[in-house]
C-alpha positions in Angstrom: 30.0 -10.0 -12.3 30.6 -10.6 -8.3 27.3 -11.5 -6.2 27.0 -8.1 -4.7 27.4 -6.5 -7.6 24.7 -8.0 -8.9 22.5 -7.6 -5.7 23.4 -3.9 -5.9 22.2 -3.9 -9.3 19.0 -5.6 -9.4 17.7 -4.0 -6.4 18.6 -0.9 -7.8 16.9 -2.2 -10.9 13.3 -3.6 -8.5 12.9 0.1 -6.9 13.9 2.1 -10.1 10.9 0.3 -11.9 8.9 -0.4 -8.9 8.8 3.5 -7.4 9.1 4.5 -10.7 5.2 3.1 -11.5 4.2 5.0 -8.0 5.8 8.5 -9.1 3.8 7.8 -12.5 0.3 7.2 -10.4 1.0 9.9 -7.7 3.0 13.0 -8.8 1.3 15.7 -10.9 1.1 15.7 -14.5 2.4 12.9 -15.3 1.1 10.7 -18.3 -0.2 7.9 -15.8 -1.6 10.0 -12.9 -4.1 8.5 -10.5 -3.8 4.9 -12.5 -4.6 3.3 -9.0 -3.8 0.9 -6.9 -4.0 -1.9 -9.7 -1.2 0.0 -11.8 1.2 0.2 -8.5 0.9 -3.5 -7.8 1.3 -4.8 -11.0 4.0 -2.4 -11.8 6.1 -3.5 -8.9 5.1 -7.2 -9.8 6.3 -6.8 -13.4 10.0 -5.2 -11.5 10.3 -7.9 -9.4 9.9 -10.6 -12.5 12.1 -8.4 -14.2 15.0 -7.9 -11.3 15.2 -11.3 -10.8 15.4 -12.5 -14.4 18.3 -9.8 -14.7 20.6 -11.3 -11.5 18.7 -14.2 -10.7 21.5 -16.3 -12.2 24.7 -14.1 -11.0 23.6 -13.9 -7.0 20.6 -15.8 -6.7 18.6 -12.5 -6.9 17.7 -12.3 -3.1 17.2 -8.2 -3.5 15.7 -8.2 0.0 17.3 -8.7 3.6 14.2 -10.7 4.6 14.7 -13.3 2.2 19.0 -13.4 2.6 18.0 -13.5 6.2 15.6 -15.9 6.2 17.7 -18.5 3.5 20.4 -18.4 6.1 17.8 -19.2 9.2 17.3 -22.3 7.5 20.9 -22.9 6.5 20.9 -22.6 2.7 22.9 -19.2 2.7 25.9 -18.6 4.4 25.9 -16.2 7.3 29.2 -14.7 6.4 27.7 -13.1 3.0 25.1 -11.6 4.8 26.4 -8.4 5.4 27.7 -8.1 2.2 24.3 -8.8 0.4 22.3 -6.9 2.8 24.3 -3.7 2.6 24.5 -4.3 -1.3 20.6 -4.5 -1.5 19.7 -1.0 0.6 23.0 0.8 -1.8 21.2 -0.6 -5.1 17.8 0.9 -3.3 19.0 4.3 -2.6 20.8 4.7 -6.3 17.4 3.2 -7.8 15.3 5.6 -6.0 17.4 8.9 -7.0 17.1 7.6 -10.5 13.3 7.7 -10.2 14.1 11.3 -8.4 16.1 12.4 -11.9 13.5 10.6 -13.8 10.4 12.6 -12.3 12.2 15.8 -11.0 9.9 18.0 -13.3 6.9 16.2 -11.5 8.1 16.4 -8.3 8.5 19.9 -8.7 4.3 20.0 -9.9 3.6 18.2 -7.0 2.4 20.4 -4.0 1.4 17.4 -1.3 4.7 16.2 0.7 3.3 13.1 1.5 2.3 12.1 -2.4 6.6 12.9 -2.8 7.5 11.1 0.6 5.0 8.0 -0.6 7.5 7.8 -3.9 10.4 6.8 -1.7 8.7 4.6 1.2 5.8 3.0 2.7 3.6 4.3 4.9 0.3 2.9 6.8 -3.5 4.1 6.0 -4.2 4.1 9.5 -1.3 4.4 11.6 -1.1 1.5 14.4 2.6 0.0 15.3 1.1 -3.1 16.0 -1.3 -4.2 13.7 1.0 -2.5 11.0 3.9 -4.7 12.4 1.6 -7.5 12.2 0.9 -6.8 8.3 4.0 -6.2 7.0 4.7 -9.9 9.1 2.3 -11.3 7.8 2.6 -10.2 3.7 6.3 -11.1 4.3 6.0 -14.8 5.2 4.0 -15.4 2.0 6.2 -13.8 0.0 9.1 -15.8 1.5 6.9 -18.9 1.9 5.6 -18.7 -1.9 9.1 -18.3 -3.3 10.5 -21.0 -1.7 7.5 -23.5 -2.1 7.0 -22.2 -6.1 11.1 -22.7 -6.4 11.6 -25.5 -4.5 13.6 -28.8 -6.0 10.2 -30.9 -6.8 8.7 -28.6 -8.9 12.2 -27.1 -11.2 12.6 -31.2 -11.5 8.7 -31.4 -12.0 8.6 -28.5 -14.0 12.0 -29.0 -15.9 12.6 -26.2 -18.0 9.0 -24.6 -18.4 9.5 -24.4 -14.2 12.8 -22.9 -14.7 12.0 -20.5 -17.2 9.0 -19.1 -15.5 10.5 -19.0 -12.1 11.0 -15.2 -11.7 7.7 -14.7 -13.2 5.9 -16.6 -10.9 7.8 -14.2 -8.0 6.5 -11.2 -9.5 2.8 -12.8 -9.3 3.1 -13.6 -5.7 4.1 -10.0 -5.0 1.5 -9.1 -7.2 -0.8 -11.0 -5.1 0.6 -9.4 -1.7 -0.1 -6.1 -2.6 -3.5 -6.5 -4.2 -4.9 -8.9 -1.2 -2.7 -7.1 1.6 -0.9 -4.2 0.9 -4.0 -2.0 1.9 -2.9 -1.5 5.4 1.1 -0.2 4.6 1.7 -0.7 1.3 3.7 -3.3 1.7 7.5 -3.0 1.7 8.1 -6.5 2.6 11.7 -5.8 2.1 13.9 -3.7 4.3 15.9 -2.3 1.6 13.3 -1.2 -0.7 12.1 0.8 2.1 15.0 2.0 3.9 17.1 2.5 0.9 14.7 5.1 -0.8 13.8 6.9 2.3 17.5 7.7 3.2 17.7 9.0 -0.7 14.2 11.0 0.1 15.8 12.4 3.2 19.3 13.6 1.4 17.9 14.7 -2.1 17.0 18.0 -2.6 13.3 17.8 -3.1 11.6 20.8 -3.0 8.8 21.0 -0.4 9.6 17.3 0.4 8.6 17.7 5.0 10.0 14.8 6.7 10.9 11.4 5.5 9.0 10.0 8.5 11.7 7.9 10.7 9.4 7.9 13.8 7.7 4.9 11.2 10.9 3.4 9.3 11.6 0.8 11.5 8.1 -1.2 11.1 9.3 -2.0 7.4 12.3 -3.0 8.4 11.4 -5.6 11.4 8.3 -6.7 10.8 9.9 -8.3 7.1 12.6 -9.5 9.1 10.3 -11.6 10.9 7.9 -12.9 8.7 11.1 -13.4 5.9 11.9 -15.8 9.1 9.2 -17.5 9.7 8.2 -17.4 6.1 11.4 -19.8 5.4 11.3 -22.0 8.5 7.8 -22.8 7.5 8.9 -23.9 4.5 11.9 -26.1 5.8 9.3 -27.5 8.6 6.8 -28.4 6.1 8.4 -29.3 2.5 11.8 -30.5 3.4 
């Protein structure tokens, strides 16, 4: 399997399972309505473990332009297969999110509130401030860039030897686990471009019933706010452990 197949695929693979636990919490009548916040971030936890261990040894499992963006800041990814991976990761997003759509389609059809459907799809703040919801998704970016590089770094897979390597996309879903319980409050956290974009472009172009707006006049906070912190997430890293 090519790289970007594989990127295509386990993004695709991340937002089926990871919207798929927010349909189950949000949309009416489903077996796992209001489940909470603990179900959402441990469900998109578990999808990350689970994306990664699918791809992780085909592409390098990146499923997010922050972290292909920021790998190549530092000069451990080639800028030339950017592109290719970035436009891989939103395609896999949009396919995995109209799965969840043919998945949940009797649910979406329960569901009266457009915002519940458009929250599916996307990210959206609590309290709606450019800045400071810049600023978060910035912020929850750079330690999820920052912790996968520190928890998969050289000295602790030799450390670690194969109990390090085996565990390795585990330990990713935990620190997104981690992001979303301590700081996906304010936006819910896309800390990933595609994840966000990806959906909300299939949430604009599906025919959801009721559905209102997929709220572009927001869309570009989860897109360059990870960018940044994806950044300065991985230059921290090189700065400090290399």
């Amino acid at each position: 399997m090519s790289p970007l197949i594989a990127e295509l695929l386990g993004t695709a693979l991340l937002v089926l399972l990871g919207d798929g636990v927010v349909a189950n919490v949000v949309l009416n009548r489903t077996k796992g309505q209001n489940g909470g916040w603990i179900v959402i971030t441990a469900g998109w936890g578990f999808a990350v473990a689970i994306a990664v261990y699918s791809v992780g040894s085909i592409s390098g499992a990146h499923l997010n332009p922050a972290v292909t963006i920021g790998l190549a800041t530092i000069g451990t990814f080639p800028w030339a297969k950017v592109p290719g991976y970035v436009i891989a990761q939103i395609v896999g997003a949009f396919l995995g999110a109209t799965v969840v759509w043919l998945t949940y389609r009797p649910h979406f059809a329960a569901t009266d509130d457009p915002g519940a459907k458009l929250g599916v799809f996307c990210t959206g703040p609590a309290i709606r401030h450019s800045v400071s919801n810049l600023i978060t998704e910035i912020v929850g970016t750079f330690v999820l860039v920052l912790g996968i590089l520190a928890v998969l770094s050289p000295a602790n897979l030799t450390q670690g030897s194969d109990w390090s390597r085996g565990f390795g996309p585990a330990l990713v879903g935990l620190i997104v686990w981690s992001i979303g319980l301590s700081l996906g409050g304010p936006t819910g956290y896309a800390i990933n471009p595609a994840r966000d974009l990806g959906p909300r472009l299939a949430h604009a172009v599906l025919p959801i019933a009721n559905k209102g707006d997929s709220d572009w006049g927001y869309a570009l906070v989860p897109i360059v706010g990870p960018i940044i912190g994806g950044i300065l997430g991985a230059v921290c890293y090189k700065l400090i452990w290399q």
